[in-house]
C-alpha positions as CSV (number, residue, x, y, z in Angstrom):
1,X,146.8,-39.1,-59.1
2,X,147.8,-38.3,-55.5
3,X,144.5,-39.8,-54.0
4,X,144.4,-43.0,-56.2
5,X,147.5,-44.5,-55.1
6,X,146.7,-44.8,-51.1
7,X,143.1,-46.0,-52.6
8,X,145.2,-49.0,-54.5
9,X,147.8,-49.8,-51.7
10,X,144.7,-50.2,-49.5
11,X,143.6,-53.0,-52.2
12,X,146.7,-54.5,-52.4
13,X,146.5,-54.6,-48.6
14,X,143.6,-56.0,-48.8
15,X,144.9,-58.7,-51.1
16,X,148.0,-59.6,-49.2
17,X,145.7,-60.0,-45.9
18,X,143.2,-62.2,-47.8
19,X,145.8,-64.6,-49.5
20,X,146.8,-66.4,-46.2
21,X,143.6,-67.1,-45.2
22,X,142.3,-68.7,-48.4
23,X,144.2,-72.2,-48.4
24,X,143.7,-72.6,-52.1
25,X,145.0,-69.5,-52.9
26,X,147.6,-70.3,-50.4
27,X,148.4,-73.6,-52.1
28,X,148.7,-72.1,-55.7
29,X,150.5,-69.0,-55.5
30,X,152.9,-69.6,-52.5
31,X,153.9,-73.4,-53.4
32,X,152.5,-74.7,-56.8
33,X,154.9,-72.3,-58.4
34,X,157.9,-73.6,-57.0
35,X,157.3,-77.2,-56.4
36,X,155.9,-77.7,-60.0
37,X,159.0,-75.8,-61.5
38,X,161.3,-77.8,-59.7
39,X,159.1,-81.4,-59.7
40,X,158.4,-81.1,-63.8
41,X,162.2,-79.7,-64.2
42,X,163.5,-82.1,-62.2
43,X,162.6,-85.1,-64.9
44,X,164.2,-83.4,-67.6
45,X,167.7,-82.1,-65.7
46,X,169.9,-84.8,-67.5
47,X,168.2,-83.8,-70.9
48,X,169.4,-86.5,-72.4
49,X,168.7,-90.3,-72.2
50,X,171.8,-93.1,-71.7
51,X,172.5,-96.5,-71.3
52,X,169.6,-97.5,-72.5
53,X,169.2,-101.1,-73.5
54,X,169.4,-102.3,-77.2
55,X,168.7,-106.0,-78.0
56,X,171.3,-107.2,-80.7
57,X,170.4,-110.5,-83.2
58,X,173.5,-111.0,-85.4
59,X,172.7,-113.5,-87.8
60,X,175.5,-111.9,-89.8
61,X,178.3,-112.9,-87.4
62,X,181.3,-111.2,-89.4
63,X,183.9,-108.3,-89.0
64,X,180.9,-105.8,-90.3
65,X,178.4,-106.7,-87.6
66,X,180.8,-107.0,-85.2
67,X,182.4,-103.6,-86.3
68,X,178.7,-102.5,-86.1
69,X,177.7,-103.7,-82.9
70,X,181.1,-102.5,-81.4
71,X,180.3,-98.9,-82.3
72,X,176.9,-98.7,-81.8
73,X,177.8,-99.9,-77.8
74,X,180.7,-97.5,-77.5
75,X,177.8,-95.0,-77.9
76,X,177.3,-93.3,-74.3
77,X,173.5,-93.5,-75.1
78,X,173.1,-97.3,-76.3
79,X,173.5,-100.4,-73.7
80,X,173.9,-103.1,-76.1
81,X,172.5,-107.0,-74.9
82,X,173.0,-109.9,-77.4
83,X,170.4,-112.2,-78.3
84,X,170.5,-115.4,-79.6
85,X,167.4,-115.3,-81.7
86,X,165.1,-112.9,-83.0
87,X,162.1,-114.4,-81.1
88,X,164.1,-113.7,-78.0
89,X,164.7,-110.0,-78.5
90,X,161.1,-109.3,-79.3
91,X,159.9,-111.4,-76.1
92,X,161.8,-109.0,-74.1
93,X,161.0,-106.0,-75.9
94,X,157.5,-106.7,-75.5
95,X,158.3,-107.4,-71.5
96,X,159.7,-104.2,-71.4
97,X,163.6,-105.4,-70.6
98,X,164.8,-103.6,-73.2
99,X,163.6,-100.2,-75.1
100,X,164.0,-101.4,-78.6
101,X,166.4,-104.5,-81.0
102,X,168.7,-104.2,-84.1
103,X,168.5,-107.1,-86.3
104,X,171.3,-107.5,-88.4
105,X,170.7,-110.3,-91.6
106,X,172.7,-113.0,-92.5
107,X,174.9,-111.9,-95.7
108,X,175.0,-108.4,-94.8
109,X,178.6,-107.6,-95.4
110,X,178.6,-109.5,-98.7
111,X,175.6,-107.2,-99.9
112,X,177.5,-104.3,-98.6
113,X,180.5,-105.4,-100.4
114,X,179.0,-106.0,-102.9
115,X,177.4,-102.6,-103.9
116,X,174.2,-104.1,-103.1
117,X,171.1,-102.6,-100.7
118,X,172.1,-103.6,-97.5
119,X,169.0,-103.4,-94.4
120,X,169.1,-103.8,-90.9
121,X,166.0,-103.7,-89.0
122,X,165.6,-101.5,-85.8
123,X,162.3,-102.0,-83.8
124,X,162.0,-98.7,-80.6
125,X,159.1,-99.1,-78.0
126,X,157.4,-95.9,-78.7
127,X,155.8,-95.5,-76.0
128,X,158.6,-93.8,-73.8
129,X,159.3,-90.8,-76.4
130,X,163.2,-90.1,-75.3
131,X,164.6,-93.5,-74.9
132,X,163.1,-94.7,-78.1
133,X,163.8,-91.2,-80.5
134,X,167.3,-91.4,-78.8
135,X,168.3,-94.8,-79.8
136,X,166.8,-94.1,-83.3
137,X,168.8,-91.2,-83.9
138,X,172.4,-92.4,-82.4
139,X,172.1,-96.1,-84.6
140,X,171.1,-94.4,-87.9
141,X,174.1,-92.4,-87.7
142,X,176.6,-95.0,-86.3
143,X,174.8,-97.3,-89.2
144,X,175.7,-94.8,-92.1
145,X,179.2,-94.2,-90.8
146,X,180.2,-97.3,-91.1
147,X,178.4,-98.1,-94.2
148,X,180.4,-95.6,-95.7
149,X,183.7,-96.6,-94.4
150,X,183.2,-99.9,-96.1
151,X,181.9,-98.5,-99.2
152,X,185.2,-96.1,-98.9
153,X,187.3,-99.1,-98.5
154,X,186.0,-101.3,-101.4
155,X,187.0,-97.7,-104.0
156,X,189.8,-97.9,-102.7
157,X,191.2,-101.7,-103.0
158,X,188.8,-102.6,-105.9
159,X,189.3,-100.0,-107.9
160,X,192.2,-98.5,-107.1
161,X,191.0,-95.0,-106.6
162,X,192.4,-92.3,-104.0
163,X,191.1,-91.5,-100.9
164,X,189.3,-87.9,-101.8
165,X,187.9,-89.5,-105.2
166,X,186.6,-92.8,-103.3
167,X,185.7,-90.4,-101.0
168,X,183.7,-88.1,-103.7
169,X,182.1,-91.7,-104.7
170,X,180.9,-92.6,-101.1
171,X,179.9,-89.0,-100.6
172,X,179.1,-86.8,-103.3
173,X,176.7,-84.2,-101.2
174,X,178.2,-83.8,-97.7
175,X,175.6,-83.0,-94.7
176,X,176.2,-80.3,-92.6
177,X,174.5,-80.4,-89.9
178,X,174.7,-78.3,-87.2
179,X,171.9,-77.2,-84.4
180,X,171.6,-73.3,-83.8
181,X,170.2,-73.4,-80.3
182,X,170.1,-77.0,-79.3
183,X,173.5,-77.7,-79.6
184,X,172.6,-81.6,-78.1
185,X,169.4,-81.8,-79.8
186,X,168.0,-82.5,-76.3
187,X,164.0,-83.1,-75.4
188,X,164.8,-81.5,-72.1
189,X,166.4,-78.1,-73.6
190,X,163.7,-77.4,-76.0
191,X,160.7,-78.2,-73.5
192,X,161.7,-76.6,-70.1
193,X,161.9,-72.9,-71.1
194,X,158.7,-72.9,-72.6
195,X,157.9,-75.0,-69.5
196,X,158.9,-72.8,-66.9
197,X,156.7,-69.9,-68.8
198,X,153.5,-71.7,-68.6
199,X,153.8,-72.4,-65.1
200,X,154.1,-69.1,-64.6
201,X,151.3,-68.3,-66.0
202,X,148.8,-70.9,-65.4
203,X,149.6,-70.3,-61.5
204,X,148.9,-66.7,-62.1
205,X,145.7,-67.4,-64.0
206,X,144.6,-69.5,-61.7
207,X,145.2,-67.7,-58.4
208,X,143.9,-64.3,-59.2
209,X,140.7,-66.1,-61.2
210,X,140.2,-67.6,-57.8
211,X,140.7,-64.4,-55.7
212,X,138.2,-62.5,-58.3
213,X,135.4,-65.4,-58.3
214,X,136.0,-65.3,-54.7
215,X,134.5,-61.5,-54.7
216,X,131.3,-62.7,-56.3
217,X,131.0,-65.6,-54.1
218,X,131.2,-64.1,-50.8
219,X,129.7,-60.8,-52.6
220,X,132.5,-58.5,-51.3
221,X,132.7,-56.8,-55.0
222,X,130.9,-53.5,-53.4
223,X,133.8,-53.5,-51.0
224,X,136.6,-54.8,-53.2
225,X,135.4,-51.7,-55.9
226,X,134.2,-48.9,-53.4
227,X,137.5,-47.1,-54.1
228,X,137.1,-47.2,-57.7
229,X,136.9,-49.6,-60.5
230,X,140.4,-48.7,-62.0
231,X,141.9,-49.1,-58.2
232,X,140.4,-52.1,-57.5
233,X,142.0,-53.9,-60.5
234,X,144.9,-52.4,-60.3
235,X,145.1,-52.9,-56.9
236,X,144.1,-56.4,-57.1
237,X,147.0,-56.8,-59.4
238,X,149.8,-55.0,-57.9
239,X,150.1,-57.7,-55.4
240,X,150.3,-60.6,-58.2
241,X,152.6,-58.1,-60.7
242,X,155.4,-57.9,-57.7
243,X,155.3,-61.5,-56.9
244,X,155.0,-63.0,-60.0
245,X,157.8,-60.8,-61.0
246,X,159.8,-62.2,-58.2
247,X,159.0,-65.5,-59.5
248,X,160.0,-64.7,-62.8
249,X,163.8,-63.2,-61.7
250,X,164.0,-66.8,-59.5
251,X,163.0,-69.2,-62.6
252,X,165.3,-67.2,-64.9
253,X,168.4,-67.3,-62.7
254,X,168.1,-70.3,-60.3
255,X,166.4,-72.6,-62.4
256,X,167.9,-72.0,-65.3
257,X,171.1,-72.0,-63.5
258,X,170.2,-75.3,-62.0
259,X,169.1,-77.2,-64.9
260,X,171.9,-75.8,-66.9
261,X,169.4,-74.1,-69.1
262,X,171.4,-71.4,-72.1
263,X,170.2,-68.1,-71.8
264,X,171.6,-66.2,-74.9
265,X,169.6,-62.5,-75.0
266,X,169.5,-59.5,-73.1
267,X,168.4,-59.7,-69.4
268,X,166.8,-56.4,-69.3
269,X,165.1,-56.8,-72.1
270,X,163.5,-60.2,-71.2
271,X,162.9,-58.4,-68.2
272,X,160.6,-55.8,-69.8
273,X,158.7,-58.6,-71.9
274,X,157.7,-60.9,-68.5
275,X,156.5,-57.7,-67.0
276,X,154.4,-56.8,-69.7
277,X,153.3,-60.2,-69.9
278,X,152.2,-60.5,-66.4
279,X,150.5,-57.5,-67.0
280,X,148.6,-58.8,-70.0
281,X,147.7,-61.5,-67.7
282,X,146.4,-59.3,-64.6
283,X,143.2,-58.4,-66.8
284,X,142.8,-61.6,-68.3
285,X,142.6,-63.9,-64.8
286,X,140.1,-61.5,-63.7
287,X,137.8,-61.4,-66.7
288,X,138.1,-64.9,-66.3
289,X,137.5,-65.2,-62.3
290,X,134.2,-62.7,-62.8
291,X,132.5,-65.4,-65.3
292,X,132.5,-67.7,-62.2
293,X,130.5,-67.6,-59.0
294,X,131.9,-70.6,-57.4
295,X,136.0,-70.1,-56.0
296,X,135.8,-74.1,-56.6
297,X,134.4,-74.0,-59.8
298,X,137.0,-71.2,-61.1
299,X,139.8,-73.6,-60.4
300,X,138.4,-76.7,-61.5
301,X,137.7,-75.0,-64.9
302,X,141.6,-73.2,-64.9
303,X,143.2,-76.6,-64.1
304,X,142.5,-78.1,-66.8
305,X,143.2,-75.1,-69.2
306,X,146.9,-75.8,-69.0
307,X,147.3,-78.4,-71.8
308,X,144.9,-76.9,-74.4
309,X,146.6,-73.9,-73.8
310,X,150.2,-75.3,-74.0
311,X,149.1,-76.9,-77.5
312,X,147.4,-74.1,-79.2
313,X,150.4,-71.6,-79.0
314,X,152.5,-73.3,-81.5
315,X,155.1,-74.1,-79.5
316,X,155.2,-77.8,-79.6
317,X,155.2,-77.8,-82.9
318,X,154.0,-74.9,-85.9
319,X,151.5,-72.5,-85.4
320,X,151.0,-72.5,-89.2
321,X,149.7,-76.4,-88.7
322,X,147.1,-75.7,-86.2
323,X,143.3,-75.3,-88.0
324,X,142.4,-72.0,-88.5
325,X,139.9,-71.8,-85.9
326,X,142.3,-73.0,-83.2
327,X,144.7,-70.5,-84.3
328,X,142.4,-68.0,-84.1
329,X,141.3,-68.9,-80.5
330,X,145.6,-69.0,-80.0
331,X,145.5,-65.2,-81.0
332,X,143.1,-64.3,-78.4
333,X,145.7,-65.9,-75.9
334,X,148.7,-63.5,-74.3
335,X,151.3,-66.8,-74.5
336,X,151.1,-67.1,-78.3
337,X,153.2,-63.9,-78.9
338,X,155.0,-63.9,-75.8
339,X,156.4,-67.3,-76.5
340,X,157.6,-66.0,-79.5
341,X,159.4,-63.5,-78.3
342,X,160.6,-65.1,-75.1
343,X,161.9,-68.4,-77.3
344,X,163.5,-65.9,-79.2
345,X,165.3,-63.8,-76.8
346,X,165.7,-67.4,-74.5
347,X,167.3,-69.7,-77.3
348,X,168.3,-67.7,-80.0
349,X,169.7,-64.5,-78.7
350,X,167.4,-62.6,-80.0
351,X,166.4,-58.9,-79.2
352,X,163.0,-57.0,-78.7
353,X,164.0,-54.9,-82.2
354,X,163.8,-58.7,-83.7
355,X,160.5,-59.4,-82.8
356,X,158.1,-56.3,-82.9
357,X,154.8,-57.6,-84.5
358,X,154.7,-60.1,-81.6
359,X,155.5,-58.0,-78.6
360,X,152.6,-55.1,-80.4
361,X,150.5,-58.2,-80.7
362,X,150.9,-58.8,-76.6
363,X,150.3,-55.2,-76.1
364,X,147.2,-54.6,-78.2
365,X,145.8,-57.7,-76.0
366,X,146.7,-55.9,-73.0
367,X,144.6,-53.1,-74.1
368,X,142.0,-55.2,-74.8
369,X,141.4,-57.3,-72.1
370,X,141.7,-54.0,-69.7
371,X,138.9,-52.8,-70.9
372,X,137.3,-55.7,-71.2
373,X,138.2,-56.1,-67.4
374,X,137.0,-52.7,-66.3
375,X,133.5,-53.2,-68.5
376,X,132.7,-56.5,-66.7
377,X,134.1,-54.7,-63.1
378,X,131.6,-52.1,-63.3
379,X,128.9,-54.0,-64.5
380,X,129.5,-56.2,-61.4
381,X,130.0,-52.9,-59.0
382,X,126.6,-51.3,-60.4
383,X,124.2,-54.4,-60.2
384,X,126.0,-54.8,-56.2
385,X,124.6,-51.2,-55.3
């Protein structure tokens, strides 16, 4: 034990002198991390979408609408603009002036009134996800508020009941509704921690595939491995394990911090979980980097494994969904269970006790994928002698 660790600080050496004088690697593990988790972070630092413009078409034109249209522009997410006509409000919807209209019929209140089915019709341009999900979900309400103020009003003249039986009438199952760990039920707050994660780890990936397919390329594995197969992984590695877990203290303090992200669990022990993540990863970028002769070709391949990767975990939307091959193939990947536990620990406060078969999951593909790595290392060191 004595003799191996000089053998993997000279490796890690090795590694720290070689970084600065590869420009790629240069590029992806001194800036990428910190200008994409400040560029993509950067969209989302509001969280939540406002002022955004609403065409209006009252063809009502009575205290209801107007009571309507009153509220739904008090709203600090809804700019309302009036239009004359309906043709006008789709013209500029379709011109992109505003992000969706609410058409509101003529004899509307007297329906209403009248017990009978009241519609309004709300048309969203879909194709900008926050404006138009944001303006669906902040009309809908405003529109069943005061529908049942008016229905609470007619109990109460028409028939003559009391306010908590008209209210019984208007509402006999109350909704509450109440989110655990998005209190704002933002885009932004659900996206960006699991955000920050995968740049983590797609940087990682990427850089240390590199710096392994750069071994084969310029046939240095004899070199890289003379000191031992075990050494010259974790050699390799030690210089990506103590900066990536620099990276990870920065994105969990500063950016969170910044873009006034919650974090409700135990520091320490999300601590421990990055750190065998990043471990998990260590064997896994240089499995991958040994499949490649070509540096270019390694990070053509890896750049484009972010969003197949980033869909397959289950964490934009359930892993029970995804086709059974795919979650297979998920399995394989060290994000599936660590995004489970890290969304856990992040955004609900939950501890590693909570969340065991995950974190043995991540473990058991740590020991895989080591092995895996020192197989494919000495198969590479013996056909170089």
């Amino acid at each position: 034990m004595g003799k191996s660790r000089p053998h993997i600080l000279r490796i890690f050496l090795r590694e720290v002198a070689m970084v600065p004088k590869d420009h790629s690697l240069l590029l992806t593990l001194l800036i990428a991390p910190l200008l994409y988790a400040f560029f993509y972070g950067s969209i989302y630092i509001n969280k939540e979408e406002e002022n955004v413009k609403l065409g209006l078409v009252d063809d009502d034109n009575t205290s209801l609408s107007r009571l309507l249209a009153q509220n739904i522009n008090n709203s600090p997410v809804v700019d309302i603009v009036q239009f004359a006509n309906l043709g006008d409000a789709k013209e500029q919807l379709y011109q992109g002036n505003c992000q969706g209209y609410l058409y509101i019929p003529a004899k509307t209140e007297n329906n209403l009134l009248s017990l009978k089915q009241a519609n309004v019709v709300m048309a969203v341009n879909a194709a900008r996800f926050l404006p138009s999900s944001d303006l669906l979900l902040n009309v809908q309400q405003i529109c069943l508020t005061v529908g049942a103020g008016v229905r609470l009003q007619y109990f109460e003249k028409s028939k003559g009941l009391t306010t908590e039986i008209a209210m019984q009438q208007v509402m006999p199952i109350n909704l509450d509704y109440r989110p655990l760990f998005n209190e704002r039920t933002s885009y932004g707050a659900f996206l960006l921690p699991g955000l920050l994660a995968l740049i983590l780890q797609q940087t990682l990936l990427i850089g240390l595939s590199e710096s392994t397919a750069a071994e084969r390329q310029h046939s240095t594995i004899a070199s890289w491995t003379k000191f031992g197969i075990s050494n010259a992984i974790w050699g390799k590695g030690l210089f990506y394990l103590l900066l990536y877990g620099a990276y990870s203290f920065f994105f969990l303090n500063i950016n969170f911090s910044l873009l006034n992200l919650p974090m409700r669990g135990n520091g320490w022990e999300l601590a421990l979980l990055m750190f065998i993540f990043i471990l998990t990863l260590i064997p896994l970028a240089q499995v991958i980097g040994l499949c490649f002769k070509s540096q270019l070709i390694c990070l053509q391949v890896m750049a484009f494994s972010t969003y197949p990767i980033f869909l397959i975990t289950g964490y934009v939307w359930p892993f029970e969904s995804l086709p059974l091959l795919v979650q297979g193939i998920s399995n394989l990947l060290p994000t599936t269970p660590f995004l489970k536990v890290y969304v856990n620990i992040v955004q609900g406060g939950g501890a590693l006790q909570d969340n065991l078969t995950p974190l043995l999951h991540l473990i058991v593909l740590f020991a895989f994928y080591s092995l895996l790595c020192f197989w494919s290392v000495r198969k590479l060191h013996g056909q170089s002698n």
